[in-house]
ZAMARGU-4260 file (C-alpha; in steps of 0.2 Angstrom, whole numbers, plus 5000, padded with zeros to 4 digits):
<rodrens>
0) 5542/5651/5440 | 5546/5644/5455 | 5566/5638/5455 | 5578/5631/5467 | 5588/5648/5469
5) 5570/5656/5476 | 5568/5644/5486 | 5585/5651/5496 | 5598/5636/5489 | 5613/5644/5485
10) 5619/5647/5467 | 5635/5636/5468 | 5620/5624/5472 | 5608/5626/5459 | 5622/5627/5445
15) 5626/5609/5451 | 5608/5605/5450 | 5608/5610/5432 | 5623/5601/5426 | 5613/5585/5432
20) 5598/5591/5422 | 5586/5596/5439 | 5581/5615/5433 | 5564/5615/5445 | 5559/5609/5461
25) 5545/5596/5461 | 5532/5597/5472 | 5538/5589/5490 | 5554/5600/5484 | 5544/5615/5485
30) 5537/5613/5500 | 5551/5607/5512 | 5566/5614/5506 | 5562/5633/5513 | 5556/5625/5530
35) 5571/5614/5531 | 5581/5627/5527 | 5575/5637/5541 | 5583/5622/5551 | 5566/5614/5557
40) 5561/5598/5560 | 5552/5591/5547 | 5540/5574/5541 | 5537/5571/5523 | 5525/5560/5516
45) 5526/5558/5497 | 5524/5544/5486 | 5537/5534/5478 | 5548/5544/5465 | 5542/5559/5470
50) 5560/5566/5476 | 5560/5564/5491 | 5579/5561/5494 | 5583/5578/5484 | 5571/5586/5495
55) 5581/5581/5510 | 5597/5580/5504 | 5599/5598/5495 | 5595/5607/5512 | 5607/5596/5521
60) 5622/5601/5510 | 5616/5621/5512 | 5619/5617/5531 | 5636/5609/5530 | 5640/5621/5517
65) 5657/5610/5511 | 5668/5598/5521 | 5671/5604/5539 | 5684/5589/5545 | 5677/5591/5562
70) 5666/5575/5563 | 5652/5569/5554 | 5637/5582/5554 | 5625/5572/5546 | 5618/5555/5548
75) 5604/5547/5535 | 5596/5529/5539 | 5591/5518/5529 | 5583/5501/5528 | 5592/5494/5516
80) 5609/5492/5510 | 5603/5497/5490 | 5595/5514/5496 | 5611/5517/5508 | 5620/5517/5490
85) 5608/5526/5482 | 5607/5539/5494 | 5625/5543/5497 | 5626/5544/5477 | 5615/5557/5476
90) 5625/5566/5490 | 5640/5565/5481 | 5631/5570/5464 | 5625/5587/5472 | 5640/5591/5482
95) 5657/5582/5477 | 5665/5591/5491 | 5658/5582/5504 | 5665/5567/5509 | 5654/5550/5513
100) 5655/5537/5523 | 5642/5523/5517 | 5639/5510/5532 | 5631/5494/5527 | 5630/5475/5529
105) 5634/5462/5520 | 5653/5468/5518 | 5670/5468/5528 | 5673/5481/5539 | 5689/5488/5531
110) 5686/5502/5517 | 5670/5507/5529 | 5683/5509/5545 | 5693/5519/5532 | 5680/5531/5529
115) 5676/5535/5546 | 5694/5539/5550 | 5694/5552/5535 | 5685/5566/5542 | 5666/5563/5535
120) 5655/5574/5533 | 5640/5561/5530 | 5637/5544/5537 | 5623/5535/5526 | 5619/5519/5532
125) 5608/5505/5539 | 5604/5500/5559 | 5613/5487/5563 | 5630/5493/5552 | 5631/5508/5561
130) 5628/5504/5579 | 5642/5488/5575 | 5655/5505/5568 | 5648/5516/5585 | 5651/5501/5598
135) 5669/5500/5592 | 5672/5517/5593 | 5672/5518/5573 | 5659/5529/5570 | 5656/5547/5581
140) 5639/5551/5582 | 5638/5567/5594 | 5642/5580/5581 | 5626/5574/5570 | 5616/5590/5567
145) 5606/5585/5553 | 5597/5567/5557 | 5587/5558/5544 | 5578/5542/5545 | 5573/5536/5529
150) 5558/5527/5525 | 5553/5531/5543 | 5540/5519/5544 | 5551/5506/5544 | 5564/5512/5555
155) 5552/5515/5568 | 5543/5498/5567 | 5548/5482/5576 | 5562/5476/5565 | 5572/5491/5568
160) 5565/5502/5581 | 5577/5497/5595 | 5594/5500/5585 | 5586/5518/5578 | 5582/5521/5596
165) 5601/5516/5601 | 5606/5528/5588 | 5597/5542/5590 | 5602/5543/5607 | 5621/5542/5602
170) 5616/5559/5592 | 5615/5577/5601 | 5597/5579/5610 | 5586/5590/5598 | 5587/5602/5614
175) 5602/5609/5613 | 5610/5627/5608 | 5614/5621/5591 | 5598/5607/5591 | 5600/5593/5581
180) 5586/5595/5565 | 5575/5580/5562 | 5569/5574/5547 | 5556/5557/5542 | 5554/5557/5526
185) 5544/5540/5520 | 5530/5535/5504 | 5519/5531/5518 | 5518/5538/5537 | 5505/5527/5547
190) 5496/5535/5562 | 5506/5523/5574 | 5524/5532/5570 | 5517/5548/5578 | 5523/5544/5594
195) 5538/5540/5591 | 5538/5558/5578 | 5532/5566/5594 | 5546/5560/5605 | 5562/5563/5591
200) 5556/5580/5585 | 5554/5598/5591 | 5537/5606/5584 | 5540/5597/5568 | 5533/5605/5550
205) 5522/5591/5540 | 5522/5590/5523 | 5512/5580/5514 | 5510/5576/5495 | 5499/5567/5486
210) 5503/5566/5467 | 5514/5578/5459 | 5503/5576/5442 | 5491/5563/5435 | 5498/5546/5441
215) 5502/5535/5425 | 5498/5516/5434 | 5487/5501/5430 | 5484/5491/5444 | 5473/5477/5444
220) 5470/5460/5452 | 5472/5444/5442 | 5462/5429/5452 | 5472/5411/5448 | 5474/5396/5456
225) 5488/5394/5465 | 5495/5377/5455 | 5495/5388/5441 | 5504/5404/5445 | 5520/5401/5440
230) 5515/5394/5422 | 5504/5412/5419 | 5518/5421/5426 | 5530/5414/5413 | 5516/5419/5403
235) 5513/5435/5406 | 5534/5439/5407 | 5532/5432/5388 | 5517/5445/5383 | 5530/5458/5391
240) 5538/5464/5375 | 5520/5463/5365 | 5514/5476/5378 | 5530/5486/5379 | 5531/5485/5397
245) 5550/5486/5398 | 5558/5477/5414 | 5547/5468/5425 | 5548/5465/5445 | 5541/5451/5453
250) 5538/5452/5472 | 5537/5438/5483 | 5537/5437/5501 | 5552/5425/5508 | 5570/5424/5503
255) 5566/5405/5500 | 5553/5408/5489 | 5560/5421/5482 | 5577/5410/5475 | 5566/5395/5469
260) 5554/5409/5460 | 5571/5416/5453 | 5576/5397/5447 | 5559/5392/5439 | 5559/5406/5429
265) 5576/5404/5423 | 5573/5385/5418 | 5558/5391/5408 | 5569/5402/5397 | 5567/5420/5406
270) 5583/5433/5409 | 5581/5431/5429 | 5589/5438/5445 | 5585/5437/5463 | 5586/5451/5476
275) 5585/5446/5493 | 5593/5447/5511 | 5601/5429/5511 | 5612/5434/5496 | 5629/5442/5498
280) 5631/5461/5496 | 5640/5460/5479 | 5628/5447/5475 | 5613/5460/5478 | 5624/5474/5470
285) 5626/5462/5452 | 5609/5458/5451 | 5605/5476/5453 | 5618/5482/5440 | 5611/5468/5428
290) 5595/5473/5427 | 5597/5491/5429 | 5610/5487/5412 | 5595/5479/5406 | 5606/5462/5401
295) 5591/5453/5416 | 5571/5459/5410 | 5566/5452/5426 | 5570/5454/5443 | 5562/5442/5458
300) 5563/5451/5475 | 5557/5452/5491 | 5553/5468/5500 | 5571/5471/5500 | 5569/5482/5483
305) 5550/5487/5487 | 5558/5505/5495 | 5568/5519/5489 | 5576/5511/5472 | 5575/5522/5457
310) 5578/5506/5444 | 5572/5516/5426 | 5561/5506/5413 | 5551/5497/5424 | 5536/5492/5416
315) 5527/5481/5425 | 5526/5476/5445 | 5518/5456/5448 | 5516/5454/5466 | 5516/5435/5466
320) 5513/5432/5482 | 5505/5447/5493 | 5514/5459/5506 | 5511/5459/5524 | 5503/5476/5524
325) 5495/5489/5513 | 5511/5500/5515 | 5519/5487/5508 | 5509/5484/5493 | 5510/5503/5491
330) 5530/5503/5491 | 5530/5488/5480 | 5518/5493/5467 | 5530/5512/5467 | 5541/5504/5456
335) 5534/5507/5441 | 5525/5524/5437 | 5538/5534/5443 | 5541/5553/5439 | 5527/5554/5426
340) 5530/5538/5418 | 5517/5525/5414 | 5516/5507/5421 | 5506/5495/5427 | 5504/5483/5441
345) 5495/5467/5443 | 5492/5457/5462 | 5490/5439/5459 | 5479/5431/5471 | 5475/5413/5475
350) 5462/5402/5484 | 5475/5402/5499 | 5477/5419/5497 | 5458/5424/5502 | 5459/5429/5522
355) 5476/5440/5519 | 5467/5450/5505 | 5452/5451/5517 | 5465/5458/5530 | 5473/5469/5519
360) 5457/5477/5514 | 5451/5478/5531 | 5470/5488/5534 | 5464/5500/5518 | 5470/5492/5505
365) 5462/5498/5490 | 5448/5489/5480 | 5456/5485/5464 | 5449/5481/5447 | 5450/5464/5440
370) 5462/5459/5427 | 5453/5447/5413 | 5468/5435/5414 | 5459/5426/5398 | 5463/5443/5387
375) 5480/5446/5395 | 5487/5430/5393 | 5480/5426/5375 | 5483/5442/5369 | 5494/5455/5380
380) 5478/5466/5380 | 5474/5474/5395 | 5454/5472/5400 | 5448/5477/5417 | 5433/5477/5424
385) 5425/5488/5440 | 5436/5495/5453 | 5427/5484/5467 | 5435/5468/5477 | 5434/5452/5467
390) 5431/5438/5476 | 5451/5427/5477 | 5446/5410/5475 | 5440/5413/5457 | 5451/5405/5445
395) 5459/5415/5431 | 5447/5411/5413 | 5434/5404/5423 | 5417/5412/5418 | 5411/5425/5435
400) 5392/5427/5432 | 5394/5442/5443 | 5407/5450/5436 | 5400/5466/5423 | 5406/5467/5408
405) 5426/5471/5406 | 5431/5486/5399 | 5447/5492/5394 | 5455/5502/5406 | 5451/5522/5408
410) 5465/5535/5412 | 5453/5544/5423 | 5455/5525/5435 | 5472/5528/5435 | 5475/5532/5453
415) 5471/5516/5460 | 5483/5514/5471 | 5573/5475/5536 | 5585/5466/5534 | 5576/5455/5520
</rodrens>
């Protein structure tokens, strides 16, 4: 059997890890912890869930082995405020002796500033925080020895690509005696990022996982018209408990929309909240809290809490209104179905939303079944039918002569797959 301990962590380590019930390494753990551990560079692509932070952050606390008190030593980036938290909670739960400092918008300047001036040994944080803490002399960069941009695909694209560059060269070059290690570590690692992997890393280790074991999800397409989406989403949120789908998030894919979604729902009866980039942080941090407490069933959200979030008992991902890209819908839907769990998805899709579905096939988004709306709605049964493109402009109930006969679901079909 494979443990943490043979995999070179300390002891003092892996006794931690079993007080927080983690006995074995996972897959992506498996394979990255001994190469990061010999202090290479390293990419890891793995799906949402998989552990990915762990795998990152247990051979970052080898490395600083305790507080030092001489500068920060590790830097991890993050797109979002929620997975900043996230991540610096994790840090704290596998070494309690290290001391934090988490950077992020959306809050004053104060406790953060308080934090740097205590010695850290970790700065977690997102872009724009932390290059606003650097410019002011706040926050020291050139100790970093351990670097990690996470969900690098996003770090590297448009929206933040310039601040990370900023940042990264406020760290030590990876040239140096003591070379500053590398890690990306993302659910989804497009071709285009490997320049920017080539220019930030030395001779980097890839490690790629695919499914850890059999993936649990349902996803499926529901075809509806687009003046009736929000009456068979209130629907549908009201089958939730006759399917035992738990907690349910809704994505959609502006702030604007996102807050009026949020509103409708809550004047048709449904425990709602909104997650999105216009809200304050302790707004964003109660809605969070709420319906991690499960006193909300249904979260409306923008991309904001499509990466990273571990949120338990979710159910059932609608994307409402369809992402920019199929990474995106990729993130989004890896909210449910996480470690092992089962849960199911469904992508509603409109008469206006024909050409960005064409798009995002063409991109490789996957052909997905068809969900028979009529059955779901009427019933909460789940019937789908072949795992082909249906065409968008058919409306929900409507009779599709070429549609086969629906089916219900088979386990074997089960793995279909910024500031905001």
């Amino acid at each position: 059997m494979v443990t943490f301990h043979s995999l070179g962590v300390r002891v003092r380590t892996t006794e931690v890890l079993l007080k927080n019930n983690i006995a074995e390494p996972n897959a992506v753990q498996r394979e990255s912890i001994p190469l990061l551990l010999q202090a290479r560079d390293c990419v890891l692509e793995a799906p949402t869930g998989s552990g990915k932070t762990l795998a990152f952050v247990i051979p970052m606390v080898e490395r600083l082995a305790g507080h030092g008190g001489h500068g920060a030593r590790a830097l991890i980036i993050t797109p979002t405020r929620e997975l900043a938290t996230q991540v610096g909670s994790v840090i704290r739960s596998v070494d309690p002796a290290l001391r934090v400092a988490i950077c992020i918008g959306g809050v004053g300047y104060g406790t953060q500033t308080s934090a740097l001036r205590n010695a850290p040994d970790v700065i977690v944080g997102c872009p724009g925080r932390i290059l606003d803490l650097a410019a002011s002399g706040s926050a020291r960069l050139r100790t970093i020895e351990y670097l990690v941009l996470d969900e690098a695909d996003e770090m590297l694209d448009q929206g933040f690509a310039r601040d990370v560059e900023q940042i990264i060269a406020l760290c030590p070059p990876f040239d140096r005696a003591m070379r500053r290690q590398t890690v990306l570590a993302s659910a989804t690692m497009p071709d285009w990022v490997q320049q920017m992997i080539t220019k930030h890393t030395h001779a980097p280790a890839r490690v790629r996982v695919v499914h850890d074991q059999l993936p649990a999800l349902e996803h499926g397409i529901m075809n509806i018209p687009t003046a009736e989406k929000i009456s068979a989403l209130s629907k549908l949120l009201k089958r939730q408990r006759t399917m035992e789908l738990n907690q349910t998030i809704v994505f959609h894919r502006t702030k604007h929309g996102t807050k009026k979604l949020a509103r409708d729902l809550i004047r048709m009866g449904h425990k709602a909240s909104e997650l999105q980039g216009n809200l304050s942080q302790h707004a964003r941090d109660r809605a969070l809290d709420a319906f991690r407490a499960n006193e909300t069933e249904v979260l409306v959200a923008t991309n904001v809490a499509a990466r990273g979030l571990d949120v338990i008992n979710v159910g059932l991902v609608i994307n409402f209104a369809l992402p920019e890209t199929p990474q995106w819908l990729t993130h989004r839907i890896g909210r449910t179905a996480r470690n092992g769990a089962e849960g199911k998805a469904i992508t509603f899709i409109s008469e206006s939303d024909a050409e960005q579905w064409r798009k995002l096939r063409r991109l490789g988004a996957p052909a997905l079944p068809h969900v028979d709306g009529t059955r779901l709605l009427l019933s909460g049964e789940w019937r789908l039918g072949p795992g082909r493109e249906q065409a968008p402009s058919a409306p929900a109930g409507q009779p599709d002569h070429r549609r086969r006969r629906n089916s219900r679901f088979p386990r074997a079909s089960r793995n279909a797959r910024g500031k905001r």
